[in-house]
C-alpha positions as CSV (number, residue, x, y, z in Angstrom):
1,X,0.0,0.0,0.0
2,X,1.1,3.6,-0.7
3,X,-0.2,7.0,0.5
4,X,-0.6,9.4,-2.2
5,X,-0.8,12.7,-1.4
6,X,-2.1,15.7,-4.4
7,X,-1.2,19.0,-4.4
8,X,-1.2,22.5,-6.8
9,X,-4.7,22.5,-7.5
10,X,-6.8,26.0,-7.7
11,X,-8.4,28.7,-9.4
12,X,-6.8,29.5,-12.9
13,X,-8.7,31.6,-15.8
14,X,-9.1,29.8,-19.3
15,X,-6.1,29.4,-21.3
16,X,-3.8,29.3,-18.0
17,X,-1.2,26.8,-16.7
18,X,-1.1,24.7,-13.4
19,X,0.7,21.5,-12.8
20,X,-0.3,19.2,-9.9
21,X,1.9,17.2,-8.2
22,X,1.2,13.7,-6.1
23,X,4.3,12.6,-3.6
24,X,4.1,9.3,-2.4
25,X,5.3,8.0,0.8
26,X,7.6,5.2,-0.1
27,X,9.3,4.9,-3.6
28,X,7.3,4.6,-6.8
29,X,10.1,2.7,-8.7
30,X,8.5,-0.4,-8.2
31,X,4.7,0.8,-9.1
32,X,4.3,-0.3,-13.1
33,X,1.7,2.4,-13.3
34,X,0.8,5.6,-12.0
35,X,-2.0,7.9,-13.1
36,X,-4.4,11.2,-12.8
37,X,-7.6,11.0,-13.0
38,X,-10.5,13.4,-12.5
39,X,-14.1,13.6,-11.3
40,X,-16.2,16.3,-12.2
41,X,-19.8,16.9,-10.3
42,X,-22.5,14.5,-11.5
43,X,-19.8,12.5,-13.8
44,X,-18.2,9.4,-13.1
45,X,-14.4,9.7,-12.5
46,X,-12.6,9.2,-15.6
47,X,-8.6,8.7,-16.6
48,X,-6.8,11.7,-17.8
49,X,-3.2,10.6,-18.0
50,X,-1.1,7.6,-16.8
51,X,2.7,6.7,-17.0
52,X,4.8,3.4,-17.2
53,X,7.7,3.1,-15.0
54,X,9.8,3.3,-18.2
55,X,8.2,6.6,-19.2
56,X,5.6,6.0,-21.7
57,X,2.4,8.3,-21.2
58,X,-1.2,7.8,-22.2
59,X,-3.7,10.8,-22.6
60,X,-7.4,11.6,-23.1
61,X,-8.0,12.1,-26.2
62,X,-9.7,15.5,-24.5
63,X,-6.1,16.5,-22.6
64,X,-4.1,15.1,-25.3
65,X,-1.6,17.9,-26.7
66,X,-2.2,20.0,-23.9
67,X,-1.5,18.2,-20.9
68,X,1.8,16.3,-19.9
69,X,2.3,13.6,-17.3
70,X,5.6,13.0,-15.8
71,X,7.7,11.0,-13.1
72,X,10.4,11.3,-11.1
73,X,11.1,8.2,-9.4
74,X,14.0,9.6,-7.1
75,X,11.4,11.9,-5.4
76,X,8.6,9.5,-5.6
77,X,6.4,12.2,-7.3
78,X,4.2,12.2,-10.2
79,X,3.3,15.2,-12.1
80,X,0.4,16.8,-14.6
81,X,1.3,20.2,-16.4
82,X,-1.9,21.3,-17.7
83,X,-1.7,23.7,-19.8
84,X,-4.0,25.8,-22.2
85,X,-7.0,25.1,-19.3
86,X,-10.5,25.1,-20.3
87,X,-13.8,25.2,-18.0
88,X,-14.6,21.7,-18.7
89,X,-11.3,20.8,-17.2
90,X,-12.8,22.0,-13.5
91,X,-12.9,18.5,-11.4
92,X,-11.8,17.2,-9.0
93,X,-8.2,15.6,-10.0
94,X,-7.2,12.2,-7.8
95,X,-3.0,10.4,-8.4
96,X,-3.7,7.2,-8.0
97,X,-1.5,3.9,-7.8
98,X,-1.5,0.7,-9.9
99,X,-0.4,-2.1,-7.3
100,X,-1.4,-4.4,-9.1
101,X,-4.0,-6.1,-7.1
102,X,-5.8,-2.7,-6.3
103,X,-5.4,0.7,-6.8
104,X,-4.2,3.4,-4.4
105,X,-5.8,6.6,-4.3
106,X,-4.8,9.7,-2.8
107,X,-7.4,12.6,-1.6
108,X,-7.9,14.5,-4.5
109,X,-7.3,18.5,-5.1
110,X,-9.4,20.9,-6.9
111,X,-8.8,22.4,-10.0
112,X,-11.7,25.2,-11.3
113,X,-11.0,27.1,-14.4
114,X,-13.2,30.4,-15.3
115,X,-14.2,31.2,-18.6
């Protein structure tokens, strides 16, 4: 098991930058998987990026070319640069762990963009 802990959320206008980061409290080398995902109200969570331990990301096709996922296995951190934020990017964003037999999830931070 791993605690996952999400920061960098806020308020950001349309068209602006943020980039969340989730640490973990033991090291991520080991975890094949680690991804963001988001929950907006009345939707069902849904993936918006997730990385192999060797690098390779997947995207939304809705973040695709404008968000990045990243991780740096030394500091046990995983990271989402968002850029070029839209209002339908406001959710609620959740790092979560694949260990294989479950997932890990950490407590989620806000991210609202204004038109």
């Amino acid at each position: 098991q791993v605690q996952l802990v999400e920061s960098g959320g806020g308020l950001v206008q349309a068209g602006g930058s943020l980039r969340l980061s989730c640490a973990a409290s033991k090291s991520i080398f080991s975890i094949s998987t680690m991804g963001w995902y988001r929950q907006a109200p009345g939707k069902q969570r849904e993936l918006v990026a997730a990385i192999t331990r060797g690098g390779s990301g997947n995207y939304a096709d809705s973040v695709k070319g404008r968000f990045t996922i990243s991780r740096d296995n030394a500091k046990s951190t995983v990271y989402l640069q968002m850029n070029s934020l839209k209002p339908e990017d406001t959710a609620v964003y959740y790092c979560a762990a694949d260990m294989g037999y479950a997932y890990d999830w950490g407590q989620g931070t806000q991210v609202t963009v204004s038109s």
